[in-house]
N, C-alpha and C positions, 0 to 999 in steps of 0.2 A: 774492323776485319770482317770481309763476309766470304767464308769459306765456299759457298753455293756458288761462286764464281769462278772455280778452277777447272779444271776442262777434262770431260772422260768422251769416251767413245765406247761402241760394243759392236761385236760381228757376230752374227749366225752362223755364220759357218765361217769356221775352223780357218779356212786354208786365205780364206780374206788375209789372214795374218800375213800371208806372205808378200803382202801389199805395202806394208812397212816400211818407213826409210833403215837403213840396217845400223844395228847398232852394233857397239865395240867389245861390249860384255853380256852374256845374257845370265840370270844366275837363277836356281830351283834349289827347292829343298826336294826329296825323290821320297817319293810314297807311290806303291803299284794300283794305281789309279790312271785309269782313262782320262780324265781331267786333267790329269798331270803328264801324263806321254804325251800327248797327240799334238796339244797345241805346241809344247817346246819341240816336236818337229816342223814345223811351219814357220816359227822365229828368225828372221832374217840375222844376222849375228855374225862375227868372225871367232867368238869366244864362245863358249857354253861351260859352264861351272855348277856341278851339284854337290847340292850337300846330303848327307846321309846318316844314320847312327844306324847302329849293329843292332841295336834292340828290335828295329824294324824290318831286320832279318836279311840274308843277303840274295839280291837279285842278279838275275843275267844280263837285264837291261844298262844296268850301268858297267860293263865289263869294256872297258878299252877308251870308256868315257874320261874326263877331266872329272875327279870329285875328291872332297874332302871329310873326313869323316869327323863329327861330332859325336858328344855323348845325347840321350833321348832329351833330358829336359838342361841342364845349367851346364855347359861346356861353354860358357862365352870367351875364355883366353885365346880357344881356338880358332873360332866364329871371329875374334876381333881381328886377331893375324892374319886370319887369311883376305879380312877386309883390306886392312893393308896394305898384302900382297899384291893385292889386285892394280895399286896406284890408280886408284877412280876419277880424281881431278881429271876432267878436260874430256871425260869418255864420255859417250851416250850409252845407258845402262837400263838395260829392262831388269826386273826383277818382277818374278811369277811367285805369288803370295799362296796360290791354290794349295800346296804341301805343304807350308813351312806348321812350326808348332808355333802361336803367337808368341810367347815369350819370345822366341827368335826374330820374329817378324819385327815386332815391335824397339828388340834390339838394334837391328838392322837399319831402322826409321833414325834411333837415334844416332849412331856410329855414322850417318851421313852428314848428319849436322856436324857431329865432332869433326868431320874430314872437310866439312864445307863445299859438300855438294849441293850446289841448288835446285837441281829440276832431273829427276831421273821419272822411269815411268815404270807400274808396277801394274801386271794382267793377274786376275780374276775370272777364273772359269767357270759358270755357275750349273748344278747337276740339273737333270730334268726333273727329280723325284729322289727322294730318302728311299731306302727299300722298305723299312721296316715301317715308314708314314710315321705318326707320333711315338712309334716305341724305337725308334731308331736310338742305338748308346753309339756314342763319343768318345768317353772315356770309364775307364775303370779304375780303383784301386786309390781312393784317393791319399793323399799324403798330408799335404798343408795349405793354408793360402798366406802367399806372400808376394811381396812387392815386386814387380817387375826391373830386372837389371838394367840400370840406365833412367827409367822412369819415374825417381824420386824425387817428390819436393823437400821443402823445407820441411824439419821439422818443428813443433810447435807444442807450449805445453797444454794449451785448450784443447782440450773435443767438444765442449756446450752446444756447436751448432755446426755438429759436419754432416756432411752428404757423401750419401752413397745413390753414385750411377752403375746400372747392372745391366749389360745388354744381355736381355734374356733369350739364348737360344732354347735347345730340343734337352741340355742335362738338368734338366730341374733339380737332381742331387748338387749338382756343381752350385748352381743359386742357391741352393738352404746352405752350401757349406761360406761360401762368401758372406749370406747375409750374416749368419751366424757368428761366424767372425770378428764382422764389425758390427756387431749388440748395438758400439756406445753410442753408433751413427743418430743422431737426431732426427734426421731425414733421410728414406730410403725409396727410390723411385726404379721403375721399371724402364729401359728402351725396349722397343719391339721395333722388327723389323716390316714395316709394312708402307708400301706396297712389299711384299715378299715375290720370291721367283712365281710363283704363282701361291691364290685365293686358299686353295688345299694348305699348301705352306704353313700359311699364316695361322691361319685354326688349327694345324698342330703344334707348331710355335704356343701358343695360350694353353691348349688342354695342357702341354706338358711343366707350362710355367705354374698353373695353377698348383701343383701336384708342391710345389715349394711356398704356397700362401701361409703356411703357418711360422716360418722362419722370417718371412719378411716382416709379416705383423704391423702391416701401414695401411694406407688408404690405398694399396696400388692395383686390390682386386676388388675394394668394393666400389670405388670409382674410376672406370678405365681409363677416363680421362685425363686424370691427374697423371699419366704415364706419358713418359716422350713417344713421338714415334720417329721414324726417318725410313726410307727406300732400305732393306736388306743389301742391297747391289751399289750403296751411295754412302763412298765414304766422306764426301764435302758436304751432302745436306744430311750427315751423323753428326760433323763437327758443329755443322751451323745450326741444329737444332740444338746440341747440347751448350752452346755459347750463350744461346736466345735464352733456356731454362734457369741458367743460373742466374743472368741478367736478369730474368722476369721475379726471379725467386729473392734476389736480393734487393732488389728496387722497391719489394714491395713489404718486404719485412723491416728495411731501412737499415740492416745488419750484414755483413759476409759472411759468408760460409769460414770455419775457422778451420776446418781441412774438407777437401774435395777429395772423392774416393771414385776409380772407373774401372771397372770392370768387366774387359770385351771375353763376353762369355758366348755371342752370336757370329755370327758372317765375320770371316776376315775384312770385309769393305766395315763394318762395323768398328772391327780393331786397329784397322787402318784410320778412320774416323777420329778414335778415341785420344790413338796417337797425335795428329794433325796438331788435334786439340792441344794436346800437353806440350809439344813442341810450337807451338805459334805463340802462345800464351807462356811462356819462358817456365812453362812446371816445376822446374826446376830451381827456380828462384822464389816458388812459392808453394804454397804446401798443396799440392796438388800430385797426386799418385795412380799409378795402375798400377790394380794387383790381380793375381789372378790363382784359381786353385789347381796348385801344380798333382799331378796323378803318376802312378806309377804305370800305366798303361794308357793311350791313345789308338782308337778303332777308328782308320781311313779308309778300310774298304766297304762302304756304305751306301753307294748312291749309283745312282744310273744314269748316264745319257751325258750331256753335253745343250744347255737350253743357250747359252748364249757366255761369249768370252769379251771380258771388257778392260777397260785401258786406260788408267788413270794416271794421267800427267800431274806428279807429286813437286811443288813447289816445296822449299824447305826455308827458315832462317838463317844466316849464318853470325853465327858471335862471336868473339875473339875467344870469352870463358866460359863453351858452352859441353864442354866435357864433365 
């Protein structure tokens, strides 16, 4: 399986979108974000469906819109019904990942496999700049970390030789709270996004991961190398670099990792990435997990501009018992 060979595309501007063949559902999670208005004006579509939670306050924008409302972080009964409702089979289906909260996103990933959707396409709007550059906050208020819904493998009674993968965005508190976590991990390795939307990016990305070196406690700051990297913007060479890693890790130890641990804490094409991963690789059937550190607050209004909107053409597996 080489993930690097599934097909995205990106436009500079905006209204290219409406170059599109039109699809039959378009779906958002709604956060008041320029990144997240502008382009779902431009979506060729005959449907449009948002999702929303009250926690994130109520807007004008979605008044006379199609939308569903959720709770901020675990409302999935609702999230799955309305997948449902939708009856997906047979539709062409964008989904706009730029608002969702991942836990949902990554829900979302799997609930299509369960429905045996194969090929839907999911845009990515990337900002021009953080406002606040390296002190930019995400989230606040943390709660716990735990497994992602839908995204469990087996369980197992070893931990002697698990790995943890952490794609390390801008909350370096969120890293110390994952690695922490998972202590018993034997192996704990950094992704970073880079190429990043731009060079600035990337150096803030590090300053802020370093700020979490004492909770990792591996080689992953005094050798940078020993870190994955993959494009921020690229969720097929996220998967296929983290395919390669565990390959290269286990070929050469002559051992398997005895649980795998992922953690999209960076870029949604990251968590999209991570996902890929667990879903090609039947995670489910093996002890392979995304977890993530759920918070009581999430901070969306952060960024500025609009660098570029991209489109990734999402291949999926389908199983008979992949629920």
């Amino acid at each position: 399986m080489n993930y690097s060979y599934f097909y995205k595309s990106n436009y500079k501007n905006v209204a290219e979108l409406k170059l599109l063949p039109k699809y039959d559902l378009f779906i958002s999670s709604y956060v008041n974000s320029h990144r997240v208005i502008e382009p779902s004006e431009h979506i060729p579509t005959d449907r449009k469906v948002w999702f929303f939670s009250t926690e994130d306050g109520p807007d004008l924008f979605l008044s006379g819109k199609e939308k569903i409302k959720i709770s901020a972080n675990e409302d999935y009964a609702t999230f799955m019904q309305a997948l449902k409702d939708f009856k997906l089979i047979g539709k062409r289906i964008c989904v706009d990942a730029t608002g969702f909260k991942i836990p949902y996103l990554m829900y979302l990933m799997r609930c299509m496999v369960a429905f045996k959707i194969k090929k839907f396409d999911i845009i990515y709007t990337e900002p021009t700049l953080y406002r606040e550059a390296e002190n930019t906050r995400f989230s606040d208020i943390f709660n716990e970390v735990k497994l992602i819904e839908g995204m469990k493998g087996l369980n197992t009674s070893r931990n002697d030789n698990d790995l943890l993968i952490i794609a390390a965005g801008y909350d370096h508190s969120r890293i110390a709270d994952v690695a922490n976590d998972r202590k018993s991990c034997k192996k704990k390795v950094l992704l970073f996004g880079f190429p990043a939307v731009s060079p600035g990016m990337f150096q803030e990305n590090i300053l802020r991961a370093y700020k979490a070196e004492e909770a990792i406690a591996t080689e992953c700051f005094k050798d940078m190398d020993s870190n994955i990297y993959a494009p921020a913007y690229d969720p097929f060479v996220t998967a296929q670099a983290i395919n390669e890693y565990i390959q290269r890790q286990q070929n050469s130890s002559h051992k398997n990792f005895t649980s795998i641990y992922l953690a999209p804490l960076s870029t949604k094409p990251h968590a999209i990435g991570m996902a890929l991963y667990f879903l090609w690789e039947l995670g489910w059937e093996k002890s392979i997990n995304l977890i993530y550190p759920f918070c009581q607050q999430y901070i969306v209004d952060n960024s500025d501009g609009i660098a570029r909107v991209w489109r990734y053409e999402i291949e999926l597996p389908t199983y008979p018992n992949s629920v």
